[in-house]
KOLMISE-819551 format. One record per atom (N, C-alpha, C): residue in three letters; residue number from 1; atom name; x negated, y negated, z. Coordinates in steps of 0.2 Angstrom, whole numbers, plus 2048, in hexadecimal, padded with zeros to 3 digits. Layout:
! KOLMISE-819551
ALA, NUM, CA, X, Y, Z
...
***
This chain:
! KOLMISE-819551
UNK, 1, N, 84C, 82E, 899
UNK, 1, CA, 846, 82D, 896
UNK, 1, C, 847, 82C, 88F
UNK, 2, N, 842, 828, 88D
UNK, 2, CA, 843, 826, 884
UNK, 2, C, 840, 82D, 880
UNK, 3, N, 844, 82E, 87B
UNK, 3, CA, 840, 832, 875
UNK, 3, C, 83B, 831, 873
UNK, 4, N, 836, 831, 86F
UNK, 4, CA, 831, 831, 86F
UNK, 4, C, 831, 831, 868
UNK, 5, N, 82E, 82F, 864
UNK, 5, CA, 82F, 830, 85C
UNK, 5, C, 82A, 833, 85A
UNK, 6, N, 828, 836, 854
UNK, 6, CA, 823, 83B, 851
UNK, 6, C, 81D, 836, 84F
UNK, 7, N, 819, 834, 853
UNK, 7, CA, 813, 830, 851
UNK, 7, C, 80D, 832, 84B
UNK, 8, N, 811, 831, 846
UNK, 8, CA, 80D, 833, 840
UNK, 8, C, 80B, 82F, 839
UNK, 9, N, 806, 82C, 83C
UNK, 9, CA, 803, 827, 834
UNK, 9, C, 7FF, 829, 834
UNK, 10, N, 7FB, 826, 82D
UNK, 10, CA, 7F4, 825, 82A
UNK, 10, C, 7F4, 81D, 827
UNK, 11, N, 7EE, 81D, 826
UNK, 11, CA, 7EB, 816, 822
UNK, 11, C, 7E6, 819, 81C
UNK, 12, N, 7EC, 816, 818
UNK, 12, CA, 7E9, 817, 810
UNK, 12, C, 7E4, 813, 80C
UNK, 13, N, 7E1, 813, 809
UNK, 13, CA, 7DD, 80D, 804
UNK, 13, C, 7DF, 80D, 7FD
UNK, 14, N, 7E2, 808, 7F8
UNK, 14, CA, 7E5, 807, 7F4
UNK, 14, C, 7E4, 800, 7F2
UNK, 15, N, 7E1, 7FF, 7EA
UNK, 15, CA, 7E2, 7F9, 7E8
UNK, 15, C, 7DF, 7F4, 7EB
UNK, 16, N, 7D8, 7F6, 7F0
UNK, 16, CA, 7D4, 7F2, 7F3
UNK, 16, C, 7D8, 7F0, 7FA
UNK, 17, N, 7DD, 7F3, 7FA
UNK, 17, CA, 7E0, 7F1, 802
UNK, 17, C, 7E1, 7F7, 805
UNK, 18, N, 7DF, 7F7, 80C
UNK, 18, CA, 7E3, 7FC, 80F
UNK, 18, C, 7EA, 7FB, 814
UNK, 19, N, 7ED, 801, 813
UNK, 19, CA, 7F4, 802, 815
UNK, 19, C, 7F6, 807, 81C
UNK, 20, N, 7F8, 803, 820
UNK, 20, CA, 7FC, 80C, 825
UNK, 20, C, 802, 80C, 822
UNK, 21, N, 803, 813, 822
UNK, 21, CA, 80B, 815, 81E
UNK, 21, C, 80B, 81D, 824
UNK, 22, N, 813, 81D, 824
UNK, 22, CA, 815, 824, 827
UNK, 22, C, 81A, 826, 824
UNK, 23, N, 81C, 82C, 824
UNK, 23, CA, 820, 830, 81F
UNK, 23, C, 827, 82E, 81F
UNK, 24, N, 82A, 82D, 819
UNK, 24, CA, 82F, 829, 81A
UNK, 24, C, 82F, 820, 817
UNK, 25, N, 828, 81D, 817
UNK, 25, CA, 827, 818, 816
UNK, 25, C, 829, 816, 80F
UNK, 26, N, 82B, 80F, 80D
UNK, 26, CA, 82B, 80D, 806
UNK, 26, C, 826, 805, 807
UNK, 27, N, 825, 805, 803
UNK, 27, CA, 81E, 801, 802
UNK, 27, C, 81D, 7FD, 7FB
UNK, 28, N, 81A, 7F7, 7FB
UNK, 28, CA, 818, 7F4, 7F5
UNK, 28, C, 810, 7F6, 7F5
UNK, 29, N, 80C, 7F9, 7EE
UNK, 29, CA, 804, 7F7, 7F0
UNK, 29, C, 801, 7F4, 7E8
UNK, 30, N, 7FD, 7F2, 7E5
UNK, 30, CA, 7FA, 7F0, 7E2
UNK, 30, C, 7FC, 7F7, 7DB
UNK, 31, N, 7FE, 7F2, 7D6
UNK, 31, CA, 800, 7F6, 7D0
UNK, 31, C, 7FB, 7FB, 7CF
UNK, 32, N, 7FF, 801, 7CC
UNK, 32, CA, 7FD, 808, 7CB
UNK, 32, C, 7FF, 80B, 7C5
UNK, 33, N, 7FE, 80C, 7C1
UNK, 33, CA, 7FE, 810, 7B7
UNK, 33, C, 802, 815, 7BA
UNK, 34, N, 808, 815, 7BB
UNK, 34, CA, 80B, 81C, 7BC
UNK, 34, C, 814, 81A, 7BC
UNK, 35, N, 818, 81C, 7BA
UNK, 35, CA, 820, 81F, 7BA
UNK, 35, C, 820, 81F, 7BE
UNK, 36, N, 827, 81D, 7BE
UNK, 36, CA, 82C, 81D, 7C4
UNK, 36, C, 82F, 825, 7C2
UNK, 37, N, 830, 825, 7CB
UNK, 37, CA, 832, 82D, 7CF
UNK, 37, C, 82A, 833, 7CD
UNK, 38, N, 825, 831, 7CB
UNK, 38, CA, 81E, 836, 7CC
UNK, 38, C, 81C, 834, 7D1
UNK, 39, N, 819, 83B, 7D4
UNK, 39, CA, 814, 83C, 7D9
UNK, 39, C, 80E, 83A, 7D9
UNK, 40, N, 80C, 837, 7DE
UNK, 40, CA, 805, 834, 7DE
UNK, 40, C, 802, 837, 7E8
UNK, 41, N, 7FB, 839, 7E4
UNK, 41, CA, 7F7, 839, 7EB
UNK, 41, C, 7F1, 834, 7ED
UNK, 42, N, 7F3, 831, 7F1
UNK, 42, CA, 7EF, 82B, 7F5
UNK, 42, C, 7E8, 832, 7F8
UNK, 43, N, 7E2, 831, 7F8
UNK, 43, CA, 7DD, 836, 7F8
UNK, 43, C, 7D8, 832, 7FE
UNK, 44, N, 7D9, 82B, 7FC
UNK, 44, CA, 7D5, 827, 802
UNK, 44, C, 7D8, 828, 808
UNK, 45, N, 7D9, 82B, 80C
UNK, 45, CA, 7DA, 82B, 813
UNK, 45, C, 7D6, 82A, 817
UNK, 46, N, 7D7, 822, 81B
UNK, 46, CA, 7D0, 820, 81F
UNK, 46, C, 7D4, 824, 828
UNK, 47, N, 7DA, 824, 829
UNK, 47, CA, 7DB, 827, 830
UNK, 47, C, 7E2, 82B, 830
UNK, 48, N, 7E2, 830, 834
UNK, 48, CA, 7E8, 834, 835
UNK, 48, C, 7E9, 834, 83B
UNK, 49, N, 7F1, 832, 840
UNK, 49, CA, 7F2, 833, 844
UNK, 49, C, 7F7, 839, 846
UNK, 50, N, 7F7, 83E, 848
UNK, 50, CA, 7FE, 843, 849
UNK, 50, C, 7FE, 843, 84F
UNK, 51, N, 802, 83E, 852
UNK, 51, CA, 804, 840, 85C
UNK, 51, C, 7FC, 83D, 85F
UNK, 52, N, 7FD, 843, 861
UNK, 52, CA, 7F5, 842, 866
UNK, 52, C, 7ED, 844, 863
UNK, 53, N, 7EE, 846, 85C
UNK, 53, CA, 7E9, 848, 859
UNK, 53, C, 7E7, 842, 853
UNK, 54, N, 7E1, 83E, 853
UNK, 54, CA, 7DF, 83A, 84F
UNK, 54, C, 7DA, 83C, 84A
UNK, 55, N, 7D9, 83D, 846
UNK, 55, CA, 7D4, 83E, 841
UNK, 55, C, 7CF, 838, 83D
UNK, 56, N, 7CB, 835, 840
UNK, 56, CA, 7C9, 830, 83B
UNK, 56, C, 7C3, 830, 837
UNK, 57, N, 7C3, 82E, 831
UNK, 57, CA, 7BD, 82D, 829
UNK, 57, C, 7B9, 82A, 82B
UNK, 58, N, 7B3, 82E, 827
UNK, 58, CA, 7AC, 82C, 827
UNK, 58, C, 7AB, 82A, 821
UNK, 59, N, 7AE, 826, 81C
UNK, 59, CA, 7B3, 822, 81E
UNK, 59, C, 7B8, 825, 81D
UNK, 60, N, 7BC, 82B, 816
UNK, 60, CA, 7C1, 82E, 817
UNK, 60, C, 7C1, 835, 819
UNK, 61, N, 7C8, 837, 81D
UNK, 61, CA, 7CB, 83B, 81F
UNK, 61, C, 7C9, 840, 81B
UNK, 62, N, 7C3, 847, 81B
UNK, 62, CA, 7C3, 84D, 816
UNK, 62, C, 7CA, 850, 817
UNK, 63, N, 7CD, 854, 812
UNK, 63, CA, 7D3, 856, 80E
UNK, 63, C, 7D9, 854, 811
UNK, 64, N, 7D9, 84C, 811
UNK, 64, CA, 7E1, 84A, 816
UNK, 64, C, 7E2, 846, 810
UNK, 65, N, 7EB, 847, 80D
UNK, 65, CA, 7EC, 844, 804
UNK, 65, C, 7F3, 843, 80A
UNK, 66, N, 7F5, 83E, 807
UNK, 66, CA, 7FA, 839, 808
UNK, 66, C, 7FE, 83C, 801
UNK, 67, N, 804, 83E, 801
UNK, 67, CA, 809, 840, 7FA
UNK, 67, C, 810, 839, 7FB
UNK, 68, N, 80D, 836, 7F4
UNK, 68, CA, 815, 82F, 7F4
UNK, 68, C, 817, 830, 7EC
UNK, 69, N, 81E, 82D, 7EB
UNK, 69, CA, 822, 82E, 7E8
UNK, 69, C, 822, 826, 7E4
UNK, 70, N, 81E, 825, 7DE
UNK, 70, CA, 823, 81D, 7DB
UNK, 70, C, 829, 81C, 7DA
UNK, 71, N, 82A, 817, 7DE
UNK, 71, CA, 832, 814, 7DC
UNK, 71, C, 834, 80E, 7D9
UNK, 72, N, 830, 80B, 7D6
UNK, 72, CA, 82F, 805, 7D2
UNK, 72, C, 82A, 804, 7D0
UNK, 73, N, 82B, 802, 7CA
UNK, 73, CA, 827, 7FB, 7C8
UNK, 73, C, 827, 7F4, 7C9
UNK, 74, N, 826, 7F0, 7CE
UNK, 74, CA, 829, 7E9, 7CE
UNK, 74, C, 822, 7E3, 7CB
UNK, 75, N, 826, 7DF, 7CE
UNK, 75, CA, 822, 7D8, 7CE
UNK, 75, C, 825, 7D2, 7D5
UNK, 76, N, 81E, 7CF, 7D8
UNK, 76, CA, 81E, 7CC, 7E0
UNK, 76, C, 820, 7C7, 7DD
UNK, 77, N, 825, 7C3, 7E0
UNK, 77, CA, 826, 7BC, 7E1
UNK, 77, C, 822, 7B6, 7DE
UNK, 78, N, 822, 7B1, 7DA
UNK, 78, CA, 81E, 7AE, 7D6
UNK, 78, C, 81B, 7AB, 7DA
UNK, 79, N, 812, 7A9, 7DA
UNK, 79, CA, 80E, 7A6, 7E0
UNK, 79, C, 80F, 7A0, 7DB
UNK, 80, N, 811, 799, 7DD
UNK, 80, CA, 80C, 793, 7DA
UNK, 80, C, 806, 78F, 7DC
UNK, 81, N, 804, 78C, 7D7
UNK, 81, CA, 7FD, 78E, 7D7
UNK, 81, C, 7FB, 786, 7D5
UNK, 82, N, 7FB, 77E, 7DA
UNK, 82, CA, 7FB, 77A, 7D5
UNK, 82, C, 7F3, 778, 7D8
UNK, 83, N, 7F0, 774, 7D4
UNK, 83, CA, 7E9, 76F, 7D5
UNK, 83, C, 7EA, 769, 7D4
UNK, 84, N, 7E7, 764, 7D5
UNK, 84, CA, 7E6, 75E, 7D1
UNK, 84, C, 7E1, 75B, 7D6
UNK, 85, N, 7E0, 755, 7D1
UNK, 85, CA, 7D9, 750, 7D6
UNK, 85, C, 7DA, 749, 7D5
UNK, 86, N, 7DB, 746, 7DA
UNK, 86, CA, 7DE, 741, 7DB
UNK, 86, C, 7DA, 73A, 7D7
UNK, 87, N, 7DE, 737, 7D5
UNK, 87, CA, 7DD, 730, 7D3
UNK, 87, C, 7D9, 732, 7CB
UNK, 88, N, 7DA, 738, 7C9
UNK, 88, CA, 7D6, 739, 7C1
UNK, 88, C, 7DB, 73E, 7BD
UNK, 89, N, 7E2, 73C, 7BD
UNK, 89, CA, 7E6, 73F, 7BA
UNK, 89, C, 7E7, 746, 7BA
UNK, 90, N, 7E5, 74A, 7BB
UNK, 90, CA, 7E4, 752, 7BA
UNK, 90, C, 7E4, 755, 7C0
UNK, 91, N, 7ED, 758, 7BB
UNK, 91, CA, 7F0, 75E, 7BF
UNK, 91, C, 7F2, 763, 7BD
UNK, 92, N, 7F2, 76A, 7BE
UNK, 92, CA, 7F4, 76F, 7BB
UNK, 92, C, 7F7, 774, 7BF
UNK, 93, N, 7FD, 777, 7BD
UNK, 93, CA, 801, 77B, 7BF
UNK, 93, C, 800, 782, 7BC
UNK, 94, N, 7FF, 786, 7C1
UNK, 94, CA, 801, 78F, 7BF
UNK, 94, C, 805, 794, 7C4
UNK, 95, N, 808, 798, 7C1
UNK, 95, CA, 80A, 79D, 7C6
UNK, 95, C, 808, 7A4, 7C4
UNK, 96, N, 809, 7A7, 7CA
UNK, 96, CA, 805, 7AE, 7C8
UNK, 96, C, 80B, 7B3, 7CC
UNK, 97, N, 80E, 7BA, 7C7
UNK, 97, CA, 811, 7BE, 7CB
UNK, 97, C, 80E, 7C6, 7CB
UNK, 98, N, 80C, 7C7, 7D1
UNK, 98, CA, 808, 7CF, 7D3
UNK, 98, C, 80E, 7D2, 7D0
UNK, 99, N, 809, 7D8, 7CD
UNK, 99, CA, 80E, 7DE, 7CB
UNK, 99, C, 80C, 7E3, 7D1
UNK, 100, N, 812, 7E6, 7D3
UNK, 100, CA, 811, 7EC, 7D7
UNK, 100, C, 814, 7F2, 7D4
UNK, 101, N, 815, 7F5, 7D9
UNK, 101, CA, 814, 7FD, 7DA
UNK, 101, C, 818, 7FE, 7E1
UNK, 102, N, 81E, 802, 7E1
UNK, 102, CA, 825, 801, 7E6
UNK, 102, C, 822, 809, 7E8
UNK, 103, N, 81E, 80B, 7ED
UNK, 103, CA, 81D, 814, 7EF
UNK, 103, C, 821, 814, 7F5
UNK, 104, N, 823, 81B, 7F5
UNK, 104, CA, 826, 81E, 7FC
UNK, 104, C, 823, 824, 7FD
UNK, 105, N, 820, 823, 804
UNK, 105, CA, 81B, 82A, 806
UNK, 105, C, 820, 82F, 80A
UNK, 106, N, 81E, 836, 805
UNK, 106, CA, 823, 83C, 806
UNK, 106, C, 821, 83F, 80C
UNK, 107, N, 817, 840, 80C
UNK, 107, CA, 816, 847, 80F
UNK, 107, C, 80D, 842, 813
UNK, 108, N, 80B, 843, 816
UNK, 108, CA, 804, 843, 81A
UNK, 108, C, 803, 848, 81E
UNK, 109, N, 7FD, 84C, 819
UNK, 109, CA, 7FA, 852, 81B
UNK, 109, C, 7F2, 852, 81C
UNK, 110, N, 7F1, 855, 820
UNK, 110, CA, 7EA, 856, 823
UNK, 110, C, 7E6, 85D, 81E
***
């Protein structure tokens, strides 16, 4: 019979997106004003799962805080970005590179 592993995430909201992460996770999310190696709490908790017990938010999860650690600063691969319109000379070129935020989720408590 197979092991079973400790079924435990949540879904966080962050930077207009939301994210499932489990303990242990490293992650990119939208840039965050904060040093690398500080602690930050994710407070938006829309679901908690541990095993067989589910907790979900109306919209968020009352006193369930998500604890991650920064581990970067980065920036996302360059998007190009070109337009033009045909038979009237005109075209332009840009690229655009997202800044992130490199977290690793330490702790998800209820």
């Amino acid at each position: 019979m197979a092991k079973e592993k400790d079924n435990k995430f949540a879904v966080i909201k962050t930077g207009g997106k939301q994210y499932k992460v489990s303990e242990g996770d490293v992650f990119e999310i939208e840039k965050l004003e904060i040093e690398d190696g500080k602690a930050i709490d994710f407070e938006e908790v829309l679901l908690v799962v541990d095993g067989e017990k589910i907790e979900v938010g109306k919209p968020k999860v009352e006193h369930a805080k998500v604890k991650a650690s920064v581990v970067s600063q980065e920036k996302a691969d360059k998007v190009v970005v070109f337009k033009y319109k045909k038979r009237k000379n005109s075209r332009k070129k840009t690229g655009h590179r997202q800044k992130l935020t490199k977290v690793k989720i330490e702790k998800i408590s209820l």
